[in-house]
C-alpha positions as CSV (number, residue, x, y, z in Angstrom):
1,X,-36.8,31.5,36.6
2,X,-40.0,29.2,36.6
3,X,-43.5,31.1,35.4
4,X,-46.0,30.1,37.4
5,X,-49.9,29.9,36.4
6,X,-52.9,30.4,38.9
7,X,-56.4,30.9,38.5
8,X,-58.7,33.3,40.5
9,X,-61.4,32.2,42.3
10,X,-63.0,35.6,42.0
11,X,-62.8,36.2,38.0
12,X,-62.3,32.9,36.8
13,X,-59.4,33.8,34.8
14,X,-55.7,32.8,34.7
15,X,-52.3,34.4,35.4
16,X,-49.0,34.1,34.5
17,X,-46.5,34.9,36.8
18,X,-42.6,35.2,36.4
19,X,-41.1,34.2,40.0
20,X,-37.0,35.5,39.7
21,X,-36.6,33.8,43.7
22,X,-39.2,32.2,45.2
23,X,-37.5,33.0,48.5
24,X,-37.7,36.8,47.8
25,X,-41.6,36.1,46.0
26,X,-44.3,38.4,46.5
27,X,-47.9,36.6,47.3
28,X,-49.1,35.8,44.1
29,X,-52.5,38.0,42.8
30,X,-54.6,37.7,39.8
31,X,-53.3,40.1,37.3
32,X,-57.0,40.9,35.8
33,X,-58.8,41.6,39.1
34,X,-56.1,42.0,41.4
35,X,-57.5,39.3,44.0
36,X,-55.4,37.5,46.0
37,X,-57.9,33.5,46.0
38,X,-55.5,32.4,43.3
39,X,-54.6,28.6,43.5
40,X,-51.8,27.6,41.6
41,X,-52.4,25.2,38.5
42,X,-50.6,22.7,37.0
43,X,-48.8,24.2,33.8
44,X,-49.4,22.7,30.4
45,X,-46.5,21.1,28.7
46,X,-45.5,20.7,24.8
47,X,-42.9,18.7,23.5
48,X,-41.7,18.9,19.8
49,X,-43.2,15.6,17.7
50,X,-40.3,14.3,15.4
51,X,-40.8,13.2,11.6
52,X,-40.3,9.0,13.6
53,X,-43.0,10.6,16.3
54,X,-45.6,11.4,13.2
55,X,-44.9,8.5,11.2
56,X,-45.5,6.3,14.4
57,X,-48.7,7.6,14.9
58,X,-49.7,8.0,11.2
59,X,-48.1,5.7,9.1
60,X,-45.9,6.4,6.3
61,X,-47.6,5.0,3.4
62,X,-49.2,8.2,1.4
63,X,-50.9,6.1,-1.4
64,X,-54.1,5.9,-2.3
65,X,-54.1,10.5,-1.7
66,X,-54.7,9.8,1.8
67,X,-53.1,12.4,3.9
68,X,-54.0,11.9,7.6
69,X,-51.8,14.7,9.2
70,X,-50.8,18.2,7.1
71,X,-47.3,17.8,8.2
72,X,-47.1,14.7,6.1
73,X,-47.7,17.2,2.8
74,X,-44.0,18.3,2.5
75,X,-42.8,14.8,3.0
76,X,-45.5,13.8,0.2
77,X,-44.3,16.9,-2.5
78,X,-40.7,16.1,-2.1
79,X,-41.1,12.6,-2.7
80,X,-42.9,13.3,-6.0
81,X,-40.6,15.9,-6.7
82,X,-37.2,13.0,-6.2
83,X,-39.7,10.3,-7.4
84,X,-39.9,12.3,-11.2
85,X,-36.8,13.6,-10.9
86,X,-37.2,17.2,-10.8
87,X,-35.5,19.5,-9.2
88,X,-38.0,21.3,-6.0
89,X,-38.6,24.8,-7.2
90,X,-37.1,27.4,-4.7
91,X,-40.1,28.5,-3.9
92,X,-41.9,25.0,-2.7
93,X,-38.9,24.5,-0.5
94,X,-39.4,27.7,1.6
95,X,-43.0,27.3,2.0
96,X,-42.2,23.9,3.4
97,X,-40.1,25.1,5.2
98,X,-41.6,27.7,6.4
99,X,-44.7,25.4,7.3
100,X,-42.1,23.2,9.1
101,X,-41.6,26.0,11.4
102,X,-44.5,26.8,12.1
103,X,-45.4,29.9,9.4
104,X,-48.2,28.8,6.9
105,X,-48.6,31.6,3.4
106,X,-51.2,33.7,4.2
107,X,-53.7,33.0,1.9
108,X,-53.3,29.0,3.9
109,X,-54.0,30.6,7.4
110,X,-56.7,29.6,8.8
Protein backbone atom coordinates (compact mmCIF):
# COMPACT_ATOMS: atom_id res chain seq x y z
CA UNK A 1 0.00 0.00 0.00
CA UNK A 2 2.04 2.96 -1.51
CA UNK A 3 1.49 6.59 0.38
CA UNK A 4 1.38 9.03 -2.12
CA UNK A 5 2.45 12.89 -1.60
CA UNK A 6 0.79 15.92 -3.60
CA UNK A 7 0.93 19.36 -3.23
CA UNK A 8 -2.02 21.94 -3.63
CA UNK A 9 -2.00 24.47 -5.94
CA UNK A 10 -4.45 26.42 -3.80
CA UNK A 11 -2.66 26.30 -0.23
CA UNK A 12 0.66 25.49 -1.05
CA UNK A 13 0.92 22.73 1.26
CA UNK A 14 1.46 18.92 1.08
CA UNK A 15 -0.53 15.74 1.58
CA UNK A 16 -0.02 12.42 2.41
CA UNK A 17 -2.13 10.01 1.12
CA UNK A 18 -2.48 6.16 1.96
CA UNK A 19 -3.85 4.50 -1.56
CA UNK A 20 -5.05 0.62 -0.20
CA UNK A 21 -6.01 -0.07 -4.47
CA UNK A 22 -5.29 2.36 -6.79
CA UNK A 23 -8.04 0.75 -8.89
CA UNK A 24 -10.67 1.30 -6.18
CA UNK A 25 -8.81 5.10 -5.33
CA UNK A 26 -10.77 8.02 -4.71
CA UNK A 27 -9.43 11.45 -6.62
CA UNK A 28 -6.88 12.63 -4.56
CA UNK A 29 -7.69 16.22 -2.40
CA UNK A 30 -5.56 18.32 -0.27
CA UNK A 31 -6.14 17.32 3.22
CA UNK A 32 -5.69 21.02 4.68
CA UNK A 33 -8.02 22.85 2.23
CA UNK A 34 -9.82 20.24 0.72
CA UNK A 35 -9.00 21.25 -3.05
CA UNK A 36 -8.85 19.01 -5.57
CA UNK A 37 -5.43 21.08 -7.99
CA UNK A 38 -3.14 18.66 -6.22
CA UNK A 39 -0.23 17.31 -8.52
CA UNK A 40 1.49 14.47 -7.34
CA UNK A 41 5.25 14.83 -6.20
CA UNK A 42 8.05 12.83 -6.26
CA UNK A 43 8.51 11.21 -2.67
CA UNK A 44 11.66 11.66 -0.75
CA UNK A 45 13.75 8.70 -0.08
CA UNK A 46 16.16 7.69 2.94
CA UNK A 47 18.37 4.90 3.02
CA UNK A 48 20.30 3.77 6.30
CA UNK A 49 24.27 4.93 6.00
CA UNK A 50 26.40 1.94 7.40
CA UNK A 51 29.49 2.44 9.82
CA UNK A 52 31.81 1.48 5.81
CA UNK A 53 29.17 4.30 4.30
CA UNK A 54 30.46 6.92 7.12
CA UNK A 55 33.91 5.98 7.22
CA UNK A 56 33.97 6.34 3.27
CA UNK A 57 32.89 9.62 3.40
CA UNK A 58 34.69 10.74 6.61
CA UNK A 59 37.64 8.92 7.08
CA UNK A 60 38.53 6.85 9.92
CA UNK A 61 41.49 8.45 11.40
CA UNK A 62 40.08 10.33 14.76
CA UNK A 63 43.59 11.85 15.77
CA UNK A 64 44.49 15.01 16.16
CA UNK A 65 40.41 15.54 18.26
CA UNK A 66 39.04 15.98 14.96
CA UNK A 67 35.54 14.64 14.81
CA UNK A 68 33.93 15.47 11.49
CA UNK A 69 30.54 13.51 11.91
CA UNK A 70 28.81 12.87 15.68
CA UNK A 71 28.24 9.38 14.78
CA UNK A 72 31.91 8.94 14.76
CA UNK A 73 31.86 9.73 18.79
CA UNK A 74 30.84 6.22 20.01
CA UNK A 75 33.29 4.67 17.63
CA UNK A 76 36.01 7.32 19.19
CA UNK A 77 34.89 6.45 23.21
CA UNK A 78 35.01 2.80 22.69
CA UNK A 79 38.20 2.79 21.16
CA UNK A 80 39.68 4.68 24.13
CA UNK A 81 37.82 2.68 26.34
CA UNK A 82 39.67 -1.02 24.54
CA UNK A 83 42.72 1.26 23.84
CA UNK A 84 43.30 1.68 28.08
CA UNK A 85 41.83 -1.27 28.72
CA UNK A 86 38.85 -0.46 30.66
CA UNK A 87 35.96 -1.94 30.79
CA UNK A 88 32.82 0.62 29.05
CA UNK A 89 30.72 1.62 31.97
CA UNK A 90 27.02 0.40 31.53
CA UNK A 91 25.85 3.48 31.30
CA UNK A 92 28.21 4.86 28.15
CA UNK A 93 27.12 1.80 26.31
CA UNK A 94 23.36 2.60 26.40
CA UNK A 95 23.71 6.20 25.59
CA UNK A 96 25.60 4.95 22.52
CA UNK A 97 23.44 3.00 21.88
CA UNK A 98 20.80 4.79 22.28
CA UNK A 99 22.39 7.60 20.00
CA UNK A 100 22.90 4.79 17.43
CA UNK A 101 19.26 4.51 17.18
CA UNK A 102 18.49 7.51 16.92
CA UNK A 103 17.51 8.76 20.82
CA UNK A 104 20.09 11.47 22.07
CA UNK A 105 19.84 12.13 26.49
CA UNK A 106 17.85 14.89 26.84
CA UNK A 107 19.99 17.38 28.17
CA UNK A 108 22.06 16.52 24.29
CA UNK A 109 18.80 17.38 22.28
CA UNK A 110 18.95 19.97 20.37
Amino acid sequence: MPIYEYRCEDCAKDSSILVRSPKTAAAPQCEHCGSAKVSRKISAVARKRSVGDVVGEYGSDLGGGSIRDPRQVGHWVEKRFEQFGVDLPKSTRDLIDSARDGVLPPELDI
